[in-house]
N, C-alpha and C positions, 0 to 999 in steps of 0.2 A: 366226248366227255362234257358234263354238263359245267358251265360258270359257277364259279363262288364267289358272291362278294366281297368285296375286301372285307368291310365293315364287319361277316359274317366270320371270315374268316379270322381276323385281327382279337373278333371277343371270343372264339372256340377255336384257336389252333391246335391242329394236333400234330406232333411231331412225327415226321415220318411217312404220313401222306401226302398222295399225288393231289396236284390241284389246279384247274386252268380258272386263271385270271383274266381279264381286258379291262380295258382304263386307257388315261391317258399320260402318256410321259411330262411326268413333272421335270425330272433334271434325269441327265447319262453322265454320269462322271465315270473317268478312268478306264473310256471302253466294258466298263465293268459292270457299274452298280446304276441300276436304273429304279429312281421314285416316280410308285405307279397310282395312281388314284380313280376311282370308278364312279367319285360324288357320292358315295353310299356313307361316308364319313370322310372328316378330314383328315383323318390323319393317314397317311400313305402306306403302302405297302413298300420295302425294300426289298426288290430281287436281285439276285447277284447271276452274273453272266460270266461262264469261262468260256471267253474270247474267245481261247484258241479252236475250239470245238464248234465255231460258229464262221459263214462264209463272210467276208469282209462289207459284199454287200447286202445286205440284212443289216449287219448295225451300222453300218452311216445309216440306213433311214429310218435307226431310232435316235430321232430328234425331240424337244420342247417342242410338246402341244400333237406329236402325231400318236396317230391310238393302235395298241397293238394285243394282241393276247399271247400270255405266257402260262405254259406249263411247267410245272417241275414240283420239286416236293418239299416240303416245310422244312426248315432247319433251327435252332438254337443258333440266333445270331451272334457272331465272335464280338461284334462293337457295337459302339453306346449307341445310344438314341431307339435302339427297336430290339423287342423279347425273340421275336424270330425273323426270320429272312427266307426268299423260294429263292430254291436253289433251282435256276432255271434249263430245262431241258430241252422245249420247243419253242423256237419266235415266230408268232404270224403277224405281219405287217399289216396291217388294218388299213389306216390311211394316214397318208403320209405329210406330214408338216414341214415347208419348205423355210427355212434356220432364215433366211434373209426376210420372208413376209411376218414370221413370228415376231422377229425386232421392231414392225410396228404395228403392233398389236398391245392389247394388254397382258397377252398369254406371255410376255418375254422377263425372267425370273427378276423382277424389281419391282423394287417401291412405289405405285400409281396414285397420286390425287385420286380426289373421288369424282371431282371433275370430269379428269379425263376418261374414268371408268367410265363415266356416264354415257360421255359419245360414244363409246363402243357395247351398248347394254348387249349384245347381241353373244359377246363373250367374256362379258365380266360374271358368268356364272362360273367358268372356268378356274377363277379365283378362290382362296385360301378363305378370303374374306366375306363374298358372297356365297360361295355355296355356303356358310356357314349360317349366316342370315336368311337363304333362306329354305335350308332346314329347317329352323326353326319356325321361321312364317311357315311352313304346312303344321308343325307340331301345334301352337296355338291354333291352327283353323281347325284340329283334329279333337283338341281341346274342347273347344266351343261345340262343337257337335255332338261333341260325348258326353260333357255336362249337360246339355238340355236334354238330350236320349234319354240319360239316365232322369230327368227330372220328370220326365212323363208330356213334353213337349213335341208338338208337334212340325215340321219344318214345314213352310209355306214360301213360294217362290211368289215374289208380289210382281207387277209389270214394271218392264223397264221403260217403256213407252206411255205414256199417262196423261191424261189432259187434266191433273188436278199439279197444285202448287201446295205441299205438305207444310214448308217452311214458310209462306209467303214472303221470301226474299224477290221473288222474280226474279235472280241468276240463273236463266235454263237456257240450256241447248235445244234450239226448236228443231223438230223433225218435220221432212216436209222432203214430197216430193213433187212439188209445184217448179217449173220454170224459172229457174233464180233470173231470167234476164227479161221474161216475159210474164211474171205473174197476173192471174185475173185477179181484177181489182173491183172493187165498191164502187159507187158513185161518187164517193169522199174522196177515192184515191188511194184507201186502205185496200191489203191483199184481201180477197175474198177467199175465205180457207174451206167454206161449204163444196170448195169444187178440191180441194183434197184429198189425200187418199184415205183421211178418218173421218173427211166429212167437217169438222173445225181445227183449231191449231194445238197441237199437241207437243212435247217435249220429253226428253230425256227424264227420269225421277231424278228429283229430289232426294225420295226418302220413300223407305216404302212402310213406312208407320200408320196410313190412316187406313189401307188397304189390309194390314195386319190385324189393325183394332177389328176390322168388318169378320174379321175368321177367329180373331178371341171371344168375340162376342157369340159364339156357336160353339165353338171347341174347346174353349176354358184356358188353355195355355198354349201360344204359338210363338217362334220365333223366325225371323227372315237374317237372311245372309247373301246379302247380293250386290252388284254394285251399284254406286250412285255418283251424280253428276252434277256440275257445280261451274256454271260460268265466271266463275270472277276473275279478273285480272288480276290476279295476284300472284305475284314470283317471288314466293319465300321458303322459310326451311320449312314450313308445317304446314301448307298447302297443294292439293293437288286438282286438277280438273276432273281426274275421275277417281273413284278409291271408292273402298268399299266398305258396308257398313253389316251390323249386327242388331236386329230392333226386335227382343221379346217383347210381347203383350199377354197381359192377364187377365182374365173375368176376377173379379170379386175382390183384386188388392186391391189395397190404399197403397199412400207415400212409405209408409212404412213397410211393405211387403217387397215394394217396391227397392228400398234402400238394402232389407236383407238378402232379396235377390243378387242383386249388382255386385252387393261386398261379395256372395258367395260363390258368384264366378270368377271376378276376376281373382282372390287366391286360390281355387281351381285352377287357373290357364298356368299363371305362374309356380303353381306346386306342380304341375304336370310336365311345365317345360324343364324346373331343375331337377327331376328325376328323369328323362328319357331324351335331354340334348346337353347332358354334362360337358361332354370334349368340347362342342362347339361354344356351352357357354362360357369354358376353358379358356379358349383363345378368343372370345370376343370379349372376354374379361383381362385379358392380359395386354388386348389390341389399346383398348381404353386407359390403361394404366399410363402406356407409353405416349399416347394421344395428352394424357394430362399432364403428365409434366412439362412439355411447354408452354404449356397455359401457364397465365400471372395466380399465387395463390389464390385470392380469393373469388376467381372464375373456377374453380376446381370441385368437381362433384366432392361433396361429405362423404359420400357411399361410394362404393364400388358395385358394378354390375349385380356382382351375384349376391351383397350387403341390400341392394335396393330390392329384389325381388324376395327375399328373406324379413324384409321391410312392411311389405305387404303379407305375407304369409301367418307372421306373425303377432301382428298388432290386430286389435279393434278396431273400426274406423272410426274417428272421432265425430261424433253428430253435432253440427251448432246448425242454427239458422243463419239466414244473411244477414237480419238486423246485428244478432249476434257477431256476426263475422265483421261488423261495420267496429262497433264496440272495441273490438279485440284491437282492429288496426291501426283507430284513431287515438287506441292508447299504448301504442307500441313507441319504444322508444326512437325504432325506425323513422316512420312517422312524425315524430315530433323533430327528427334531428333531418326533416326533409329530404332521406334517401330514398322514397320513392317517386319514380317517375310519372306519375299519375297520381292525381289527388284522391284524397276518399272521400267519399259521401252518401250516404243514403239514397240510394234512386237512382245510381250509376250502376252500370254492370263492372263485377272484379276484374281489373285486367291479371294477364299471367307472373304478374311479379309481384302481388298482394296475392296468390295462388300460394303461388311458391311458396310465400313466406310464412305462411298458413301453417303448410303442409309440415316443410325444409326447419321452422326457427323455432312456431311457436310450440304446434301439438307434437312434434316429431311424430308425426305418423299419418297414413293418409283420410282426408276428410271429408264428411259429405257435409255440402250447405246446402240447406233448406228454403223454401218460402221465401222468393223471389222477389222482387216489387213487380206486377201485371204490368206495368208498363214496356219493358221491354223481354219479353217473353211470349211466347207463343199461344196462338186465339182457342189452340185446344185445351191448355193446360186447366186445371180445375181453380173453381174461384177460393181462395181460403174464406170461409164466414167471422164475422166479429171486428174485421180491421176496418178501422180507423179513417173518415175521409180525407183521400191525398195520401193514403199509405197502403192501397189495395195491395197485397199478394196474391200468388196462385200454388197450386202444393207441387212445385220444381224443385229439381234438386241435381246439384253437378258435384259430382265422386272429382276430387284433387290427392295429383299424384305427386313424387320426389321427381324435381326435373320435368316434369312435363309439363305440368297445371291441369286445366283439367282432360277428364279422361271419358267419363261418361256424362250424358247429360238428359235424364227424364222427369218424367212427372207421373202423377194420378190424373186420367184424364175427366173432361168433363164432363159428365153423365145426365145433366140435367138437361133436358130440351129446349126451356125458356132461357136458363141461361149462356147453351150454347149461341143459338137465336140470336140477343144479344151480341155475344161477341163478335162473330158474323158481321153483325151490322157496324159494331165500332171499330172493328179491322179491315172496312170496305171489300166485305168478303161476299157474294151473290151465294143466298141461298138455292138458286134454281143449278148452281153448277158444285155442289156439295149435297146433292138431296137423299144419293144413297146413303151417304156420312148420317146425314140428322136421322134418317131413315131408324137408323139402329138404335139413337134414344128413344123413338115410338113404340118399339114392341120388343117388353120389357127389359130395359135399360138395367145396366148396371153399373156401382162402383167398377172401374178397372184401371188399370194400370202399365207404363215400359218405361224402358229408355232404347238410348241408343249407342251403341262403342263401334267409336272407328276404329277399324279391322286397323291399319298402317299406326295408326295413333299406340296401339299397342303393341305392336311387332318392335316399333321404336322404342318402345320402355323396355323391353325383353333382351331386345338385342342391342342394346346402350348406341344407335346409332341417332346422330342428330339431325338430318335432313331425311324427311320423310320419300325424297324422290330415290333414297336409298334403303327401302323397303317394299318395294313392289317392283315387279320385273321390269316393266317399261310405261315409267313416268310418261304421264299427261298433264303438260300446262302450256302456259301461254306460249304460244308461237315454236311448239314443241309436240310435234306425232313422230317422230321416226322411227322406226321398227312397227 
């Protein structure tokens, strides 16, 4: 007989028919009632077992956490909690879960930190909680794929190995397989990477944006989805050393095409997740509720989960610029009554609590800001014409969410030869190790345009969870690979 899902079977029961189930045993109460779940959905199947008709050992080894398949035939359940129940006919013990090793585990039926989940990521999929998250994390990747499909986009895989620096941060994970104890060396005493296995020193991506632009610049509209790497020391909620990223590129937008793009995916992903992971947003909306209340009021989301994605669905996104956004803040009552932690001023970048505030107090709704100060912004970004000396901009712009800050962050890139050239030289950037890059201003340049949305960044806004090492399977950060 072939399997039915729970999930399938939970949305089309028919009463009356045979049906084989497997999953794994959530609880066995009463020798009787066994909740069975397959991860196809969260919510469980209840099959009921008459005991007597069954060999004694068979159910001792249906324990918490062992997996087993059950036959029998659908019923109109007598009690609350569930529309039908299987009335179970046949038990096959699959594999068996030993009740003393379950107890330390996460799989054992109690309330876990997320802590501790974490040290066991290996079966915190097992969970109520995660399989719920990440359901959903495939729905938004399904999302994203489907909205560009249907946009007439092309998918391009950029390298994960690359001897270029897109962000010029210089946080890379170098590749190399050179002798870590006997490297050949220069005369200076520096490694000599010409004896390499690419011939110079290469690294993990960044970002696969500038390798994107090289295939917009041919195909008209591309976008990549792959992951990217990021050395930094940093052990926090919204960091990870590897995660993965989402960077469309256009022929022929400006900043403006640009900004209607961005808005028009991301209420895509989030219309698409509350229409086809309702249950899960169900209980990840209810997990939240109870998470807030012990929080002090005024740490307490305004919105709730599925308020915040209905947030976005429904609003305009408010357009201002930065100068603009400077304006706003240094006349905010906030502001003046010195509750924010970071000063404002012209020529600094927003940190994420002038974001917030933006988003959370002033516009209620989410924002994009415009025309950045060049100073601290990236050497591709395009120059804005007409400003002011000591007030250069560039056409950047960072999409600000409820509770997050920001969410997306691109520009219109710079299309002009002489003044890419330029920035090149004022970003100590060698033209000789970017020359396919300036390459593609030479024969026929054009206006074009992206950004880029970290994949975790938005799984976190979808799934109201606040530590991003709690949306992707198995966190990478500092002084952390296990699994």
């Amino acid at each position: 007989m072939k399997r039915t899902k729970i999930a399938d079977l939970l949305s089309q029961p028919k009463v009356g028919e045979r049906y084989l189930v497997k999953g794994w045993v959530r609880a066995f109460r009463s020798n009787r009632f066994i909740q069975l779940n397959d991860g196809s959905t969260i919510n469980n199947l209840q099959a009921v077992v008459d005991f007597e008709n069954f060999d004694e050992a068979i159910l001792k080894k249906i324990t918490t956490a062992a997996s087993v398949g059950l036959t029998g035939v659908v019923i109109e359940s007598q009690g609350s909690g569930q529309a039908i129940e299987l009335q179970v006919k046949e038990i096959e013990i699959i594999g068996e879960a030993n009740p003393d090793e379950v107890q330390r585990t996460v799989m054992q039926p109690k309330k876990h930190s997320l802590e501790y989940l974490r040290e066991q990521a290996h079966l915190r999929f097992r969970t109520n909680l995660f399989g719920a998250v990440f359901r959903v994390r495939h729905a938004v990747s399904y999302a994203i794929h489907q909205f560009f499909n249907d946009q007439g986009f092309y998918y391009i895989h950029t390298p994960i190995i690359t001897g270029s620096d897109a962000e010029g941060a210089g946080e890379m994970f170098r590749v190399t397989n050179l002798d870590a104890k006997n490297p050949p060396l220069n005369e200076d005493g520096s490694v000599n990477y010409t004896e390499d296995f690419f011939g110079k020193a290469v690294n993990l991506t960044v970002s696969g944006q500038l390798e994107g632009e090289l295939a917009a610049l041919a195909l008209g509209q591309i976008y990549t989805f792959g992951p990217t790497f990021r050395a930094e020391n940093s052990n926090t909620s919204r960091h990870l050393a590897e995660f993965w990223m989402i960077e469309p590129e256009v022929a022929f937008n400006d900043i403006h095409d640009n900004m209607d793009l961005a808005e028009n995916m991301l209420k895509y992903i989030c219309d698409y997740v509350m229409k086809n992971c309702a249950d899960d947003l169900k209980f990840l909306n209810e997990r939240e509720v109870q998470e807030q209340q012990s929080k002090p009021q005024n740490e307490r989301n305004e919105l709730g989960l599925i308020e915040r994605l209905q947030f976005v669905t429904t609003n305009d996104f408010k357009r201002i610029t930065y100068t603009e956004a400077i304006e706003v803040l240094m006349n905010s009552n906030h502001y003046k009554k010195k509750k924010f932690k970071y000063d404002v001023n012209w020529g600094t970048d927003l940190q994420s609590e002038h974001e917030r505030y933006l988003v959370e107090k002033e516009f209620k709704r989410p924002v994009i800001i415009t025309d950045y100060p060049a100073s601290f912004k990236a050497f591709y970004m395009r120059a804005n014409d007409g400003c002011e000396p000591g007030k250069e901009t560039v056409a950047a712009m960072d999409i600000l969410f409820p509770g997050i800050g920001e969410m997306v962050g691109g520009s219109q890139r710079e299309e002009r030869l002489e003044v890419l050239q330029k920035k090149c030289a004022d970003f100590g950037i060698h033209e000789e190790d970017l020359w396919w890059y300036l390459d593609t201003r030479r024969f026929g340049s054009v206006p074009h345009a992206g950004f880029g949305l970290g994949f975790e960044r938005m799984v976190m806004f979808v799934t109201g969870m606040t530590n991003i090492r709690d949306v992707i399977p198995f966190p990478r950060t500092p002084q952390n690979a296990e699994f």
